[in-house]
C-alpha positions in Angstrom: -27.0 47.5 37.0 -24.7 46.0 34.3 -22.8 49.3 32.0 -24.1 48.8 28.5 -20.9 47.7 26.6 -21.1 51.3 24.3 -20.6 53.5 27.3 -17.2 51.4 27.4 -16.7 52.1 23.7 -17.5 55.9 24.5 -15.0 56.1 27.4 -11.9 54.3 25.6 -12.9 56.3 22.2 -13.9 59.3 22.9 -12.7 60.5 26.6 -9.6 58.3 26.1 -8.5 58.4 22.1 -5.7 57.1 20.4 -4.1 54.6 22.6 -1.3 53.5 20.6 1.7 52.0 22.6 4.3 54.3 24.7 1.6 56.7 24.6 -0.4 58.6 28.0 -3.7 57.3 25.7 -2.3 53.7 25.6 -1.6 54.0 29.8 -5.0 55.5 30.5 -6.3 52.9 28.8 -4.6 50.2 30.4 -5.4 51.5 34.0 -9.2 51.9 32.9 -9.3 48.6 31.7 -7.9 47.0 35.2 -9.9 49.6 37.1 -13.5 48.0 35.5 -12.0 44.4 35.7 -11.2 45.1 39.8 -14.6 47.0 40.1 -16.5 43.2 38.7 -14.4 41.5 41.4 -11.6 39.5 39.1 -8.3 39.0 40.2 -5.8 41.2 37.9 -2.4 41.2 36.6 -0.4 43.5 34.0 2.6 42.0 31.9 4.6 45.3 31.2 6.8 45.3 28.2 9.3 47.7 26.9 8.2 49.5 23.9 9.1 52.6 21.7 7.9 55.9 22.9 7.5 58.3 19.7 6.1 61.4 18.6 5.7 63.6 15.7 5.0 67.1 16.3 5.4 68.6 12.8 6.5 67.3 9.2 6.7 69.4 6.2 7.2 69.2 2.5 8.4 71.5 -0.3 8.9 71.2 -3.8 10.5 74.3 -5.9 9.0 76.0 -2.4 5.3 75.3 -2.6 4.3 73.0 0.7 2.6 69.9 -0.1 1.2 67.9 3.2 2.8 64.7 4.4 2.8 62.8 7.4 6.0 61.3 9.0 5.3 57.4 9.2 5.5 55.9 12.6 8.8 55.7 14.6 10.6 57.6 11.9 13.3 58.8 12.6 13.9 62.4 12.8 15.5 64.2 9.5 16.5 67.7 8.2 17.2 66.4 4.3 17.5 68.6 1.2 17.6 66.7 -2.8 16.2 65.9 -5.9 12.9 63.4 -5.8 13.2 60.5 -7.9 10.1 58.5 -8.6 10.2 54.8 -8.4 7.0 52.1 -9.1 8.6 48.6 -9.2 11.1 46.7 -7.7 13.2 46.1 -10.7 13.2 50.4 -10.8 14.3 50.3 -7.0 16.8 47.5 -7.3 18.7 49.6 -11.0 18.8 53.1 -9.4 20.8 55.1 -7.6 19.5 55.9 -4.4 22.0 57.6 -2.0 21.2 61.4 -1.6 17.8 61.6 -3.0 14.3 61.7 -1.6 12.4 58.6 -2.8 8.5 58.4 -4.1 7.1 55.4 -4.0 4.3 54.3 -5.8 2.8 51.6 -7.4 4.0 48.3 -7.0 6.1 49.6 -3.7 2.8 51.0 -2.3 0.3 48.4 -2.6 -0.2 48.2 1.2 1.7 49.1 4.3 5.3 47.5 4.8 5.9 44.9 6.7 8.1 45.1 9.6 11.5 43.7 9.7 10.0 41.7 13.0 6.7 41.0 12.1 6.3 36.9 11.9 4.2 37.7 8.5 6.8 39.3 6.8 7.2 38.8 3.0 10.0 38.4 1.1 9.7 41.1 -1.3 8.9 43.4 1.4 12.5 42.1 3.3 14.4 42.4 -0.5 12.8 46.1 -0.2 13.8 47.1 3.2 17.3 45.7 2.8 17.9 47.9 -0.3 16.7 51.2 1.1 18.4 50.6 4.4 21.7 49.8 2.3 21.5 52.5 -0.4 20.2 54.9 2.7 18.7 57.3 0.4 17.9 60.8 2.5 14.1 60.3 3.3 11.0 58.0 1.3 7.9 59.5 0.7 5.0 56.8 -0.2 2.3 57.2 -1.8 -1.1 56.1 -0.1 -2.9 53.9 -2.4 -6.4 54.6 -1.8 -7.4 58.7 -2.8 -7.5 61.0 0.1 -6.2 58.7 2.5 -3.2 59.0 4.7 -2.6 55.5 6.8 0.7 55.5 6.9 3.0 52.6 4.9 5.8 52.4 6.9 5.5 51.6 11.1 8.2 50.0 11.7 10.8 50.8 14.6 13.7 49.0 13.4 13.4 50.8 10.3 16.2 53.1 10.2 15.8 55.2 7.1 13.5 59.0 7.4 10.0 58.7 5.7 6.7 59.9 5.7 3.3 59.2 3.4 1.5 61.2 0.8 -1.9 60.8 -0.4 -2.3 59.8 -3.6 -3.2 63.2 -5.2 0.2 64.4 -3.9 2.1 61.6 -4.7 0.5 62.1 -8.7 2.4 65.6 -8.2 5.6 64.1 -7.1 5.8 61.6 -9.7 5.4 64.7 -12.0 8.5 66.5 -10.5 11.1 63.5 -10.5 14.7 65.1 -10.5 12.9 68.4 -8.7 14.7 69.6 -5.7 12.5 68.9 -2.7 12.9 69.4 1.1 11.6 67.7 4.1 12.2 68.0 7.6 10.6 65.5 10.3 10.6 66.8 13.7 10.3 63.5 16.0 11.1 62.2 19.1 11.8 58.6 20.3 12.5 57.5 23.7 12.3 54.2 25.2 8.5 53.6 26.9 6.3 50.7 28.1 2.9 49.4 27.8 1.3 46.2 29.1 -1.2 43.5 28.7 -3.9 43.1 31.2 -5.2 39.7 32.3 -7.9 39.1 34.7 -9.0 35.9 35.9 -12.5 33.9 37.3 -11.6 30.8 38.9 -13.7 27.5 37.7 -14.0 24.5 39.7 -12.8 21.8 37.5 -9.7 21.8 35.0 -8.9 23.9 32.1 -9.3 27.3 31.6 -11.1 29.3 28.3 -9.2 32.8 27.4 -11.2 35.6 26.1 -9.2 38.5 24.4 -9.3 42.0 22.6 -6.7 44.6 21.6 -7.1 47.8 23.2 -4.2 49.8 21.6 -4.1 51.5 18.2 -2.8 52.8 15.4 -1.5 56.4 15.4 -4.1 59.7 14.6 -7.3 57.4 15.3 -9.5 57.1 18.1 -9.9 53.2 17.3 -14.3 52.6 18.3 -14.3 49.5 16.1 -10.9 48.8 15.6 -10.6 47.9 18.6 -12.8 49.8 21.5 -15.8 47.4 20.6 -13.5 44.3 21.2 -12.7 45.5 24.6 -16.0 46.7 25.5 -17.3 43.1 24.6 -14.4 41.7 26.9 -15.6 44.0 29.9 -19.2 43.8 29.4 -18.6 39.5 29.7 -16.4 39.9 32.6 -18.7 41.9 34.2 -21.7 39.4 33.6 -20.1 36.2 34.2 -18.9 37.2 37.1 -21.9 36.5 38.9 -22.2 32.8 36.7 -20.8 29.6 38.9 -18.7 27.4 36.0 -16.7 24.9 35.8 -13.5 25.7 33.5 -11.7 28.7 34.5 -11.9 32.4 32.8 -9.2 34.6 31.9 -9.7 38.1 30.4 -6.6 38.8 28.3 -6.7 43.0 27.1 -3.8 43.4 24.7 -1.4 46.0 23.9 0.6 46.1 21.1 -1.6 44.1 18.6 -1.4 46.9 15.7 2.8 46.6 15.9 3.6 42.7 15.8 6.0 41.1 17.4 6.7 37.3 17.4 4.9 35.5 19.5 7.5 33.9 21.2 9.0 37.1 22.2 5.4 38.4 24.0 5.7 38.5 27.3 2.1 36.5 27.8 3.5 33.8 26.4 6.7 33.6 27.5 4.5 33.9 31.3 1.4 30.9 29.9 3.5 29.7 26.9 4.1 26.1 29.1 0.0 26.0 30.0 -1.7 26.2 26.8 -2.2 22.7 26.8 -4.7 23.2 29.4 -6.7 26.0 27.1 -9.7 24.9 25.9 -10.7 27.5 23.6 -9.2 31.2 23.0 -12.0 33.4 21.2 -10.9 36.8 20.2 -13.0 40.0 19.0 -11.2 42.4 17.1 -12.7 44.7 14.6 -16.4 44.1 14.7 -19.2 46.4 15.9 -19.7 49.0 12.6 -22.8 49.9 11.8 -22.5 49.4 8.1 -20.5 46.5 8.7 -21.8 42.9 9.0 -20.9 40.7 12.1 -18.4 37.5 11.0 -16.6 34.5 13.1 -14.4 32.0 12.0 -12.5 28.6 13.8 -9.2 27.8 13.3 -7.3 24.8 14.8 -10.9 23.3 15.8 -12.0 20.0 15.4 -15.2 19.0 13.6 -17.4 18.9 16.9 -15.5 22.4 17.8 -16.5 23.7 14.3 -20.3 22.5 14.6 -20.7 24.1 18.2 -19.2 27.4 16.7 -21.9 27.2 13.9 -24.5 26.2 16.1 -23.3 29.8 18.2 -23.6 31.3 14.9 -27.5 30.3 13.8 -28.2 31.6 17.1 -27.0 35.1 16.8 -28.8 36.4 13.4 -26.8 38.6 11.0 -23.7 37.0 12.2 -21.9 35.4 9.3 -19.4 32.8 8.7 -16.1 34.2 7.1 -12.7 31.9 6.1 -10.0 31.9 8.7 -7.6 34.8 9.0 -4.2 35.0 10.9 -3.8 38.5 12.0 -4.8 39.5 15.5 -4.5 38.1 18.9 -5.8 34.6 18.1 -2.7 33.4 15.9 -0.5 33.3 19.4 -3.4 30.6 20.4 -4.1 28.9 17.4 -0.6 28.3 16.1 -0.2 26.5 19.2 -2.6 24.3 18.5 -5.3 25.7 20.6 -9.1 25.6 19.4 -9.4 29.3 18.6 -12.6 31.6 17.4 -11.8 35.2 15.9 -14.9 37.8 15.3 -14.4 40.6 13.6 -16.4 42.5 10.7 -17.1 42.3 6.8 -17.3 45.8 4.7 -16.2 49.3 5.8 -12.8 48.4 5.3 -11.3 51.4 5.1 -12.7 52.9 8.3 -9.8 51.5 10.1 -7.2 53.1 11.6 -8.3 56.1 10.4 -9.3 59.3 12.5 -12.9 58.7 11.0 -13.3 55.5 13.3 -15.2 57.2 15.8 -18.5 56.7 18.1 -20.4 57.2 15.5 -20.2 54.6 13.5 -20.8 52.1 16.3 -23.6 50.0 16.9 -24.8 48.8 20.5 -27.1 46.3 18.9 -23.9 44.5 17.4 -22.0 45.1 20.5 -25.1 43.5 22.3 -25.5 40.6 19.9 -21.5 39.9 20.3 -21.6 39.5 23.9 -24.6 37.3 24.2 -22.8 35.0 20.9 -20.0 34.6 23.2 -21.4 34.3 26.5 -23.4 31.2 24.5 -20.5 29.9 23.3 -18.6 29.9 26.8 -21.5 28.3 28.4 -21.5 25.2 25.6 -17.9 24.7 26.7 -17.7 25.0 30.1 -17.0 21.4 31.6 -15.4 19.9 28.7 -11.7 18.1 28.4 -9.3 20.9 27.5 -8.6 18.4 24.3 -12.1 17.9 23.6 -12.2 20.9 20.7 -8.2 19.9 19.1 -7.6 18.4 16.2 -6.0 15.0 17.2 -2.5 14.6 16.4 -2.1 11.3 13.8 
């Protein structure tokens, strides 16, 4: 008897957790993932990759004594820092002031969103012009403000990022901004060490050419337990190695569970490609499930780098599968590595709920098997419609 995809949801949710990288969750994970993969009879390989292994165990904040709550920011460093807080909201503020031996609050136009890493391929050029003056002006810590009420995502997560800082939530960031000049005290107790993680890659052999790669993120952010974001994905990934297992085929399977999807790095520098990098000529699709599966959430696919025949299949997939929706191409998850190399490439994910992820609210809970169900049997469609065909039958042509 097949395991219904939500009892993998359950296991890498619930029993499991938080499996960002350099973490035991984000190891456990990994080993479960190659343990079911074994268990359906694929060949398997793990790509290890060095990684930073950091923890927080406590970060506090006071103001003229009173504690306010605040939560160190991943890979902070560590930081013991007494001064006054000086609010600042824009870039032309950040760029005029002062900043060496004060404890920054940022807000407004410096905490629209979350940073981007120095590393990350995606990073913009105000974000650079804002990392560059901190990390010159070294100030003693930054506090930011979360933009969204109650919330606490952190803003910064990056570990080349060499500067102390943690995020507020927007009610305690309104206090700060009250008490610019106030003298304020933090201390972040953290620990970094150098860790690993890996990607896990199992195979079905076809008997003609070409190969299609199916993929899903297993790790996460920090403080969530990551059921849609991205349990679902994997559960989908396991639940279609486990059923085409048993299905003869032509073009060639391989099962690709990432790590290390929530903290880019280039492509060129992951270790899958740099091991398949020469071979994607002989991909003929990459279709990768990241995000979907909330019950108040709607179902959505998109194509990128697909020629009109590719596109019409995909829709044809789509008309099949009701309540799935068409949504406009988006770069960020596991199918940029494919399709900015020119491979056909399919991305599902989900529309609404959008601040459910990487949260600690993105539990079991909100998950629903239908939706798993109805993304498995999509793609297991899809797989069959291109099994046989020309690795180059789906590109766009070149000229």
């Amino acid at each position: 008897m097949e395991t219904k995809p939500i009892e993998h949801v359950r296991v890498l949710s619930s029993d499991i957790g938080c499996r960002m990288i350099g973490t035991p969750g984000n190891q456990a994970a990994a080993a479960y993932i190659a343990g079911e993969f074994q268990r359906f009879g694929l060949a398997v390989e793990t790509l290890p990759f060095p990684c930073p292994a950091w923890s927080s165990e406590k970060t506090s904040l006071s103001v003229n004594g009173q504690a306010l709550p605040a939560y160190a920011n991943t890979f902070s460093p560590a930081c013991d820092a007494a001064g006054p807080l000086l609010p600042l909201g824009s870039m032309a503020e950040l760029e005029a002031a002062d900043l060496a031996g004060k404890i920054l609050v940022l807000y407004g136009e410096l905490a629209l969103g979350p940073l981007s890493a120095k590393g990350f391929f995606f990073a913009g050029e105000q974000d650079l012009k804002r990392i560059a003056r901190l990390e010159a002006q070294q100030p003693l810590a930054v506090l930011v403000t979360n933009p969204m009420p109650g919330m606490r995502w952190r803003l910064i997560e990056d570990p080349d990022f060499g500067v102390p800082s943690a995020t507020v939530t927007l009610e305690v960031g309104r206090e700060l901004v009250k008490c610019g000049g106030t003298a304020a005290h933090i201390r972040i107790a953290a620990h970094r060490a150098e860790g690993s993680s890996a990607h896990v890659v199992a195979r079905l052999p076809g008997t003609g050419s070409g190969r299609i790669v199916l993929c899903a993120h297993y790790d996460t952010k920090l403080d969530t337990p990551g059921a849609v974001d991205n349990a679902c994905g994997v559960a989908a990934l396991l639940a279609l190695a486990e059923r085409l297992a048993r299905v003869p085929r032509q073009t060639a399977l391989e099962f690709v569970a990432f790590s290390n999807e929530e903290y880019y790095t280039s492509p060129e520098r992951d270790v899958y490609f740099q091991a398949n990098g020469e071979t994607f000529r002989e991909i003929s699709a990459a279709i990768n499930m990241d995000g979907f599966g909330n019950l108040v959430s709607v179902t959505n696919i998109a194509a990128f780098a697909a020629s009109e025949q590719f596109e019409a299949l995909v829709e044809a997939a789509r008309l099949c599968s009701p309540g799935v929706i068409r949504t406009d191409p988006w770069p960020s998850s596991d199918h940029y590595l494919f399709f900015s190399h020119g491979v056909p490439s399919v991305a599902i994910s989900g529309t609404g709920a959008v601040s459910l992820g990487h949260t600690p609210e993105d539990s079991l809970e909100w998950v629903s098997a239908k939706k798993l169900e109805t993304v498995v049997s999509l793609v297991a469609g899809l797989i069959a419609e291109l099994d046989g065909k020309d690795p180059g039958w789906g590109r766009v042509q070149e000229g």
